[in-house]
Steps between C-alpha positions, in 0.01 A plus 500: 500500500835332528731530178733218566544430120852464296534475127358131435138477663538211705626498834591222779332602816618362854263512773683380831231327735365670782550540861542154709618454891847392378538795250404712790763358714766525223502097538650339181203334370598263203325158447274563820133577395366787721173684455421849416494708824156723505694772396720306246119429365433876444829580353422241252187651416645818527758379210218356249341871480872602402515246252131609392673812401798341293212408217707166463462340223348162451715425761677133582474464842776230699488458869692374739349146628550691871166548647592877566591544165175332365302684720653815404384457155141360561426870742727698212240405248754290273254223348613233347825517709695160427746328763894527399724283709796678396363829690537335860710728739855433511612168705632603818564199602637499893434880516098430476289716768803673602609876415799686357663606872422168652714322188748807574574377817686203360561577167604890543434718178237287361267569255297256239686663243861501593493186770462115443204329572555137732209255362373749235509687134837601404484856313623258180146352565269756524655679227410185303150495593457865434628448188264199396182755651664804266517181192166396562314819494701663191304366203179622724611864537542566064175525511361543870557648872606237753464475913701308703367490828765371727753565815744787609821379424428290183357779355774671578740239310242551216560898439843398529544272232187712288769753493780255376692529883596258693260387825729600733367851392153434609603618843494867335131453363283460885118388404251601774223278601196571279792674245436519122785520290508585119785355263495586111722617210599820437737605150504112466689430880309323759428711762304603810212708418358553885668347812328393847165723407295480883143507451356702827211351612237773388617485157796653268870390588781631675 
């Protein structure tokens, strides 16, 4: 059993969706809607018997309208799992399909979190629409667990801002594909209970 609780009972779980052909080849995949990879379908699975073990709690469950992150939930087991647009993947506008050293090569020192974005989300942006997902699922979580079920680096921006820092710091929180993470309270501070848990595919979590 996993003892991921802080002093309020409710908790906001992230699950990251899993494995696709761009996530495997480190392409930034934002607004492009790419299907689970075989294994990506596993690790998905893999995550709903970690969640199984949580005990959540009459859980709300939000996903991404990304059919990766949909499918995610439908072979974790989340029923009932309703479609947030505000949990799309950041907008990487010309950067689309393309990975961190290929941007490099032009824009040297890049990363989503320090570097502009031509055609895309500012960081002003998606710290906006992370705050509107952390507004809407407040009044939910005085009385119930929540799942997002969403994308790598907007779930990063998330434990950023759950944490009262600005997104710029989500580069220091990485999510793995298939990755659960736990935020909660603890002495009354927002916090993060368990980070990036990896479900192995026979069970338990690394």
């Amino acid at each position: 059993m996993i003892d991921c609780m802080g002093d309020t009972d409710s908790r906001l779980v992230l699950l990251r969706h899993g494995e696709t052909e761009w996530s495997k080849a480190r392409k930034h995949t934002g607004r492009t809607d790419v299907p689970l990879t075989p294994l990506g379908e596993e690790q998905a699975r893999a995550a709903g018997r970690l969640l199984g073990e949580l005990k959540l709690r009459d859980p709300l469950v939000l996903t991404s309208p990304k059919q990766r992150a949909v499918r995610t939930a439908e072979l974790a087991g989340l029923i009932g799992a309703a479609v947030d647009d505000d949990l799309v993947e950041w907008d990487y506008g010309d950067y689309e399909g393309i990975t961190t050293p290929e941007i490099q090569q032009t824009a040297p020192g890049w990363t989503i979190f320090t570097g502009d974005v031509p055609g895309g989300e500012s960081l002003d942006q998606v710290q906006s629409r992370a705050d509107r997902v952390l507004a809407t699922v407040e009044p939910a979580l005085r009385s119930r667990d929540v799942v997002l079920v969403g994308h790598g680096h907007f779930s990063r921006a998330l434990i950023a801002r759950w944490v009262e820092f600005g997104v710029r710091e989500g580069r220091r929180f990485f999510m793995s594909t298939g990755g659960v993470t736990l935020l909660g309270h603890d002495h009354q501070a927002r916090t993060v209970l368990s980070h990036n848990l990896v479900p192995t595919l026979d069970g338990g979590a690394r």
